[in-house]
Structures are given as C-alpha cells and as structure tokens.
C-alpha positions in Angstrom: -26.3 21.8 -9.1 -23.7 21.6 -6.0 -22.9 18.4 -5.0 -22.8 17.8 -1.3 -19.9 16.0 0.6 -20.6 12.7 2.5 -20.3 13.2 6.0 -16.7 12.2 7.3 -18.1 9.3 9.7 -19.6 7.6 6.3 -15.9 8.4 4.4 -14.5 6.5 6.9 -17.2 3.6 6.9 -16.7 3.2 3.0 -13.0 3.3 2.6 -11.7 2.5 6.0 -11.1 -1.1 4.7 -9.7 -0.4 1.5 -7.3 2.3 3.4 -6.3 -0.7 6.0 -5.5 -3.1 3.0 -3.5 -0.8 1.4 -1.4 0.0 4.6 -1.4 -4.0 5.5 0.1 -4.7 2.0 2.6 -1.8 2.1 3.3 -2.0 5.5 2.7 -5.3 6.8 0.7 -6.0 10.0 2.6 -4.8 12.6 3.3 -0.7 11.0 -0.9 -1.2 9.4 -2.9 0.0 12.1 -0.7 2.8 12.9 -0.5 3.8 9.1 -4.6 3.9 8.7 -4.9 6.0 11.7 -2.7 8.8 10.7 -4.3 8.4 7.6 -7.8 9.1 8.6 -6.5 11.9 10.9 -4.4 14.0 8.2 -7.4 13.2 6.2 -10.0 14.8 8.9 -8.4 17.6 8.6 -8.3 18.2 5.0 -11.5 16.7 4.3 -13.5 20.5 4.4 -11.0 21.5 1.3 -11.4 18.6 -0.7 -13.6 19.3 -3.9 -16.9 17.5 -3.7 -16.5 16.0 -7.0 -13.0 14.7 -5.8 -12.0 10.7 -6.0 -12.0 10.2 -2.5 -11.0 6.6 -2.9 -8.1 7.8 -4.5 -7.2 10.7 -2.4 -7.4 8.9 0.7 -4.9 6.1 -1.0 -2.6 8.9 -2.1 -2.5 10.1 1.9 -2.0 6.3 3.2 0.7 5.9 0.1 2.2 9.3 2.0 1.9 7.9 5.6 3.6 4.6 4.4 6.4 6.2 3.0 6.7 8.3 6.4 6.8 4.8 7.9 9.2 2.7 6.4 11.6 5.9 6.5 10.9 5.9 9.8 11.7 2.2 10.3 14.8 1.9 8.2 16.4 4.3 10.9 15.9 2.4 13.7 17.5 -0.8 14.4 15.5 -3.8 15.4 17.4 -5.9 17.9 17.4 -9.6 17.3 18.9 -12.4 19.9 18.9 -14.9 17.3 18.5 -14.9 13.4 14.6 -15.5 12.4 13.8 -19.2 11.6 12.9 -18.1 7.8 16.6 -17.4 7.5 17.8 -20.4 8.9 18.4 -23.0 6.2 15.1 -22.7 4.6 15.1 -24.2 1.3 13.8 -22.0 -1.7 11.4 -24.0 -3.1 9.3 -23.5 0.1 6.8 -21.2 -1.0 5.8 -18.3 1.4 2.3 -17.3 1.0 2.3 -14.4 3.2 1.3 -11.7 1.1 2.5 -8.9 3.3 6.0 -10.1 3.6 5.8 -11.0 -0.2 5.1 -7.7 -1.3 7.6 -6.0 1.3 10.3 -8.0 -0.5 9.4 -6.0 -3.8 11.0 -3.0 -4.9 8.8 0.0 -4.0 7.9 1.1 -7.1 6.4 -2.3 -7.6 5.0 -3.0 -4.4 3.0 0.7 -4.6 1.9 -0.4 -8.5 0.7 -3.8 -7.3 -0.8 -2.8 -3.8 -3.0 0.3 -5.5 -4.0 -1.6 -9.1 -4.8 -5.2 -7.2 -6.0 -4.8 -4.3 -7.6 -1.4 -4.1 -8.5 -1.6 -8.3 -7.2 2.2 -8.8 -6.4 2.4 -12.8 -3.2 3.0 -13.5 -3.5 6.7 -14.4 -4.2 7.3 -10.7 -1.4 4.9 -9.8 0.9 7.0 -11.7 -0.5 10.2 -10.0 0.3 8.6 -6.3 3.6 7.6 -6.9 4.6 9.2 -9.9 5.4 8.8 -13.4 3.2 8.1 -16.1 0.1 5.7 -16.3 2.5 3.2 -18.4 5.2 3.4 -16.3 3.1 2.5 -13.3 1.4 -0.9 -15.2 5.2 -2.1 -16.4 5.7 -1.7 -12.6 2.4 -3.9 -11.7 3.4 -6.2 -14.4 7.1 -6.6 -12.8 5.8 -6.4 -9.8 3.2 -10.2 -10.2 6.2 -11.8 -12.4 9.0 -11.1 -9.4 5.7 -12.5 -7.2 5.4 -15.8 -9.2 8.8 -16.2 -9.5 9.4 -16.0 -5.7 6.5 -18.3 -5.1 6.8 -20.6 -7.5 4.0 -20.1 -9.6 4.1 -20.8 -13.3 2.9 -18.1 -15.8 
C-alpha cells in the first residue's frame, strides 16, 4: 500500500507552530518570523521529494535548525548600532532573575541551545536531535542536560 502525502497547506497548518517556536527559541523574536518563512519556502520546494513515510516534524525542524544557523551567521556580521548601553547591562544585579526564555536560551552555547530547543519544546528524541545538529543521540542529551543546569543556574533555580 502507497501512502499518500498530506497536502502542503495542511503541513503547514500542523507544524507551522512548532516550526515558529523553534525559530523563537533559537532566534529570539525579532530574527523568528523571518526564520519560519524561509523555512516553509525551502521546504515548499522540497516537499514533492520528500518520502511519504518521512518525519515531517522532524525534517521541517532540521530546515528551520538550517535557516537559524543562516541567521545568526548572518547577524554576527553585521554590527548593531547602540547610542547607549541596554538597561540589562547597566548595574543590574545577578540575582535578578530574567525569565525571558528567548534571551535565556540565546545566552547558551549552541550546541545546547539546539539540544534544549528540539528535545523541550518541540519533544524530538534525542536520536533525531543528534541527526539535526550532529553527533550521537548521547551527545545531544549531555547537551540538553547542560543545557537546563547552565538555565537553572542563571536563573536561580535550585535542582
């Protein structure tokens, strides 16, 4: 028995969200919306070669995971003028816990902040974690582990 595709439009309906979270805790806000676009569109056009038994959850976090990449490379080339520093930097006491999770998980080191962003909040095992960014299934959980314990320890939580 051939199984048949879902039409793109109900790809998009399903995973759109899960797509935008994942660019949102990568990303942050601001690069997001930008990132899920160029994720759906690379993703239109591949989507007649894809396998029809393919992880399509997975595939489309893989292409966001490649589109984020694209974008903070992009970003880290270009210099963001400032007139004054940003109050966070002025004299803010550490023990002021920021709960913005973007920002939290942009602080992270990548490795982590992919592990984290694809195992938490989209729920891809780590096998599949280890196929988007690389290395193997237990190197991608030590990084989700790492990854919560730098969290709680920059936010003040208590294991």
């Amino acid at each position: 028995m051939v199984m048949a595709k879902q039409p793109f439009e109900e790809v998009v309906s399903r995973h759109g969200p899960t797509v935008l979270r994942v660019c949102r805790a990568v990303l942050g806000t601001v690069d997001a919306d930008d990132a899920w676009s160029d994720t759906f569109l690379s993703a239109l056009e591949a989507y007649p070669r894809l396998p029809a038994d393919a992880n399509v959850e997975a595939w489309l976090v893989t292409i966001a995971h490649r589109k984020a990449i694209d974008a903070i490379r992009r970003s880290g080339r270009q210099p963001i003028p400032v007139t004054e520093l940003p109050p966070h930097l002025e004299g803010v006491e550490a023990r002021y816990r920021d709960l913005d999770l973007a920002r939290s998980l942009a602080a992270l080191p990548e490795k982590q902040r992919f592990a984290v962003a694809y195992h938490y909040l989209v729920g891809l095992p780590y096998r599949e974690v280890a196929a988007i960014v690389g290395g193997t299934a237990e190197a991608a959980r030590r990084a989700a582990s790492d990854g919560v314990a730098n969290l709680r320890r920059t936010q003040g939580i208590s294991q």
